[in-house]
C-alpha positions in Angstrom: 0.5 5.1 9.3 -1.8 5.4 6.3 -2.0 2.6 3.8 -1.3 4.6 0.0 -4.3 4.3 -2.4 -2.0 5.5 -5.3 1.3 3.7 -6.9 2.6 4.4 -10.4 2.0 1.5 -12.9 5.4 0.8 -15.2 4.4 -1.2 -17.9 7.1 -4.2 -18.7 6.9 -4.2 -22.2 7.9 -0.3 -23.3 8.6 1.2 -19.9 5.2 3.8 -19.6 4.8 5.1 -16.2 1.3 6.3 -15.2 -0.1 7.0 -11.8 -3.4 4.8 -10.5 -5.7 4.7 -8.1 -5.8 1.5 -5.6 -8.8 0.1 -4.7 -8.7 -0.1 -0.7 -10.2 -3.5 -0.3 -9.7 -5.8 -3.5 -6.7 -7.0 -5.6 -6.3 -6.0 -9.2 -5.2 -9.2 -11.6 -5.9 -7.7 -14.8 -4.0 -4.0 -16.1 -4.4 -3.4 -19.8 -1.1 -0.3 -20.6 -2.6 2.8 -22.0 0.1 3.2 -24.3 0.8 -0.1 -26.0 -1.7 -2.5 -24.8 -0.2 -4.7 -22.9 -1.7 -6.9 -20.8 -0.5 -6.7 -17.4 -0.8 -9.9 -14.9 1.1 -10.1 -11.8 4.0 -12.5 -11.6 4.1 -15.4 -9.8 3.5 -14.9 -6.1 2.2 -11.7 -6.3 -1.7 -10.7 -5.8 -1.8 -8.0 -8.2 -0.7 -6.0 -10.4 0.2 -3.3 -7.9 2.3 -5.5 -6.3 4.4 -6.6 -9.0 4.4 -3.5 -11.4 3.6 -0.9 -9.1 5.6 1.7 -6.8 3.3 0.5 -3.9 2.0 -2.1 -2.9 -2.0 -2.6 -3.0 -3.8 -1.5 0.2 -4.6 -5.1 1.3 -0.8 -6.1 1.0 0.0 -3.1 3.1 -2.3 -3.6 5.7 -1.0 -7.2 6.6 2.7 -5.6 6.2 1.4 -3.1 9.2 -0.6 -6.0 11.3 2.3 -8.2 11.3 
């Protein structure tokens, strides 16, 4: 199975949906929403922002999910 290098991003604060690109190998902590700014951190527990705002998970989340 392939990992997905693309999830879609909904911003907390107004609700804005936008499709991103996933790096394959690295975590991303720090998301700023094209629409109202926001800074976007991933909650507690989570890696990145992928992974708590996200429709996938990021790459390196999936790949332990498919090792295990």
């Amino acid at each position: 199975m392939a990992l997905a290098l693309t999830s879609i991003l909904q911003c907390p604060i107004c609700g804005f949906k936008r499709g991103e690109h996933m790096p394959a190998d690295a975590c991303v902590r720090l998301y700023f929403c094209t629409r109202c700014g926001a800074q976007l951190r991933p909650r507690p527990g989570d890696c990145c922002v992928f992974c708590s705002y996200g429709s996938s998970k990021c790459p390196p989340v999936q790949a332990k999910a498919l090792s295990d």
